[in-house]
Every structure is written in structure tokens, then in C-alpha cells.
C-alpha positions as a Python dict, from the first residue, in 0.01 Angstrom:
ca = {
    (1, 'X'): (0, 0, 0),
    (2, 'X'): (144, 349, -64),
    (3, 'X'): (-28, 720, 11),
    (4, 'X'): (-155, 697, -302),
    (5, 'X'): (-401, 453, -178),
    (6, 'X'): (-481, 590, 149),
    (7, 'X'): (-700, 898, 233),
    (8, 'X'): (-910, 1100, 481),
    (9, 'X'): (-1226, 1236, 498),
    (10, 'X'): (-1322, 1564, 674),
    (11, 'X'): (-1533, 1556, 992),
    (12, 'X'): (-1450, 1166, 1043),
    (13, 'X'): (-1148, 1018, 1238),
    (14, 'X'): (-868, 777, 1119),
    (15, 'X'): (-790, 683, 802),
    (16, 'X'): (-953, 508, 500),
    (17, 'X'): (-759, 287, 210),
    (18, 'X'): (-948, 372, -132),
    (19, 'X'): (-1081, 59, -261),
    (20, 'X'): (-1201, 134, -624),
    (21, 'X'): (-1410, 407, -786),
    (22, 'X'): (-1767, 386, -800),
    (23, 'X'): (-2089, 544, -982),
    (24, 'X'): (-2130, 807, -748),
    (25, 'X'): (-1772, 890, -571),
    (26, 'X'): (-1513, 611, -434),
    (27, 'X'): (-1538, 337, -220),
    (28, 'X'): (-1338, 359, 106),
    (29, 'X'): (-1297, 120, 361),
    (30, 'X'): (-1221, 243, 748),
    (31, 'X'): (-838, 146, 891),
    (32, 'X'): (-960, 29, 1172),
    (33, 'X'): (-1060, -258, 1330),
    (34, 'X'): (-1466, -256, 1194),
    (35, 'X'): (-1303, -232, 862),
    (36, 'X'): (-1629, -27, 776),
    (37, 'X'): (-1685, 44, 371),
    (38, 'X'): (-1878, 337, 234),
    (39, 'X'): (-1880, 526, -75),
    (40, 'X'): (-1740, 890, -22),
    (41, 'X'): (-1914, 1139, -292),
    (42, 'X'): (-1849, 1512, -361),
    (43, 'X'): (-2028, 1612, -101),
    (44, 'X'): (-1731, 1476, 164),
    (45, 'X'): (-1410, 1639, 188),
    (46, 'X'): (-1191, 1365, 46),
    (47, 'X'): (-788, 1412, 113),
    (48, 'X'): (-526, 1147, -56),
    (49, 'X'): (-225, 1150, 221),
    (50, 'X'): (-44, 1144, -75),
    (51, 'X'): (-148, 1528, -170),
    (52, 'X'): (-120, 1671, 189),
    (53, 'X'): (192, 1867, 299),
    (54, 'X'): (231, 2081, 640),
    (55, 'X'): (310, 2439, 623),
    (56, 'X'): (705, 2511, 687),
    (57, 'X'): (904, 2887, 720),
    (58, 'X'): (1102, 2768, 451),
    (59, 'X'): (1140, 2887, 52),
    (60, 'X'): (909, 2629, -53),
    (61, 'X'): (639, 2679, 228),
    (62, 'X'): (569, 2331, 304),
    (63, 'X'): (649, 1977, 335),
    (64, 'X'): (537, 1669, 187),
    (65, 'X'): (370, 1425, 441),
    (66, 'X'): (543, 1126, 329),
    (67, 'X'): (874, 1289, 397),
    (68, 'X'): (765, 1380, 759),
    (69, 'X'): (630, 1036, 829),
    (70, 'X'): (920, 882, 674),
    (71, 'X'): (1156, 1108, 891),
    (72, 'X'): (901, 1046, 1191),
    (73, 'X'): (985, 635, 1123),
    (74, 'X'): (1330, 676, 1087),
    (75, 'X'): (1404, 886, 1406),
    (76, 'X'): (1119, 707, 1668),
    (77, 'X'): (1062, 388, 1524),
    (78, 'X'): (734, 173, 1707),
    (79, 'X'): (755, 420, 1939),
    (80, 'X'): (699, 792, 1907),
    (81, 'X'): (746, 824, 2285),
    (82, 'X'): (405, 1031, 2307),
    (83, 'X'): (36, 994, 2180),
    (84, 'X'): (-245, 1213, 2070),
    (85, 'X'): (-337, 1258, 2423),
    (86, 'X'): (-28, 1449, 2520),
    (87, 'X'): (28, 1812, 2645),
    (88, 'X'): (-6, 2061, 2412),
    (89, 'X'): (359, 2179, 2493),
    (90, 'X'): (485, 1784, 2450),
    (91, 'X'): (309, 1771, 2085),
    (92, 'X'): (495, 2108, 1984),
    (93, 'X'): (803, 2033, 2122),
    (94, 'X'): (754, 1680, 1959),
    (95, 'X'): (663, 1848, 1602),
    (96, 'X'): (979, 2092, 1637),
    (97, 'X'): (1208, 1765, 1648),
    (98, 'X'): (1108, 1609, 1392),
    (99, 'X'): (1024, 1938, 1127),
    (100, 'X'): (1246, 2213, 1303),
    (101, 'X'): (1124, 2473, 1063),
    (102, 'X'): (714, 2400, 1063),
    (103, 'X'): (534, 2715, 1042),
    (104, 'X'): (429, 2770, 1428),
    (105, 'X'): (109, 3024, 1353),
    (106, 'X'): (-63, 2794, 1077),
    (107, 'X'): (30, 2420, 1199),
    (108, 'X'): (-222, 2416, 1518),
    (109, 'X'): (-221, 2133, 1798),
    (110, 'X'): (-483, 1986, 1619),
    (111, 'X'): (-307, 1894, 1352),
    (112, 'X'): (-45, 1740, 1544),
    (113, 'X'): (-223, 1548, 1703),
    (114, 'X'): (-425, 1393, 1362),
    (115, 'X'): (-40, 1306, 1228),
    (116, 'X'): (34, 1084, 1554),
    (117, 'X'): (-286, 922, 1539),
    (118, 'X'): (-218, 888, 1132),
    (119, 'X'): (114, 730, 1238),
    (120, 'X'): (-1, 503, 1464),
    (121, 'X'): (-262, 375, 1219),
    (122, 'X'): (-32, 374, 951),
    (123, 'X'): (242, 179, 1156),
    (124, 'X'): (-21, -94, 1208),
    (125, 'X'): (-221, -151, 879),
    (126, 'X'): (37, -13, 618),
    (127, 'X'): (408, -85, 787),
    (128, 'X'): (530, -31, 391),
    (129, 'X'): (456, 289, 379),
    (130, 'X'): (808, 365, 575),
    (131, 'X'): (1011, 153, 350),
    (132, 'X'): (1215, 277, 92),
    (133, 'X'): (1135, 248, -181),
    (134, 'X'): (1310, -34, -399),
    (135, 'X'): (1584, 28, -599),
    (136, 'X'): (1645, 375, -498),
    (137, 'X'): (1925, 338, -291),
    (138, 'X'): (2133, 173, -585),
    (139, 'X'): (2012, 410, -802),
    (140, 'X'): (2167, 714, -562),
    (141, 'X'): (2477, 529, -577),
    (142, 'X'): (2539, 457, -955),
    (143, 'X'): (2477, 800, -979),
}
């Protein structure tokens, strides 16, 4: 599975893998447990992971999520060492480490906390996600 085939819908928690298209939107199936399906039309706010970046005080103004999950992965591992739940300070100071240059004013604790819980869901039903990608590194070297 890859971002591509993973997304989230305004006004509902977690995160839903995108099944196939149907007559009137795209079928979606929940990342959870219930493994729930329905059929997200244009009325719902539909958002591929693969599309979303978070705002950063740098040149290009943001940064892919991949990249950040990726980096998140790399540096924590199974273990993030906090959880949605956490102070607000903990989740900032937790965001700063891992994206130093995030744009403070329009990144809010609220998004914070959805990329934990993303992680942890991710972690669990789509593990793949953080590897790299094949071939790459022999490609970086031959070059």
C-alpha cells in the first residue's frame, strides 16, 4: 500500500484505504478494526495523504507528508514516545524535532495530534509505507 491509496475524509477520524471508484464517488474502507466500507461522494471532503503537505518557514512553504512520516519512522521507530493525548507543549516540542522549521502560527495542535494518530494507524495496517522504496538506494549510488 502506498499514500496513493490511502486517504481522509473531513469531519470523520482515522484513516480510510481507497478501494475502487464507483458510480457516485469512491469506495473507502475504514483502517480500523470494523473495517467499515462506504462510498465517499463530492459532497465529503476527500484528502489522498499522498497530496497533503504541512506548512514550513522555509522557501518552498511546506512539506510533503510522506517525507515527515518517513523522517518520523526513521528517528522514533514503534515508538513515538508520546500519543495524541499528550500536552499541548509535549506535541509542539515533539513536532519541532522532527520538522524544526514548521510554520508555528498555521500548523495548530490539532493537527499534530491527527499526524500521531495517522502514524499510529499507519504503523499498524500499512508498515510499507516507511520503507524505501526499492531500488532507490542503488540508483543514488550509480549516480
Amino acid at each position: 500500500m502506498k499514500l496513493e491509496d490511502i486517504a481522509t475524509i473531513s469531519g470523520k477520524g482515522g484513516l480510510f484505504k481507497i478501494l475502487k471508484p464507483a458510480k457516485s464517488g469512491v469506495i473507502l474502507e475504514s483502517m480500523d478494526d470494523a473495517k467499515t466500507k462506504l462510498v465517499a461522494t463530492a459532497h465529503h471532503k476527500l484528502s489522498v495523504l499522498s497530496e497533503i503537505s504541512i506548512y514550513t518557514t522555509t522557501k518552498e512553504g511546506t512539506a510533503p507528508l510522506g517525507d515527515i512520516l518517513k523522517k518520523m519512522n526513521k528517528e522514533f521507530g514503534q515508538d513515538l514516545g508520546l500519543d495524541s493525548d499528550a500536552d499541548n507543549a509535549e506535541l509542539k516540542s515533539f513536532m519541532k524535532s522532527v520538522l524544526p522549521e514548521y510554520d508555528q502560527d498555521r500548523v495548530y495542535v490539532s493537527d499534530i495530534k491527527k499526524l500521531v494518530r495517522w502514524y499510529d494507524i499507519l504503523l499498524t495496517n500499512a508498515p510499507e509505507i516507511f520503507a524505501e522504496p526499492s531500488g532507490k538506494a542503488e540508483d543514488e549510488k550509480a549516480s
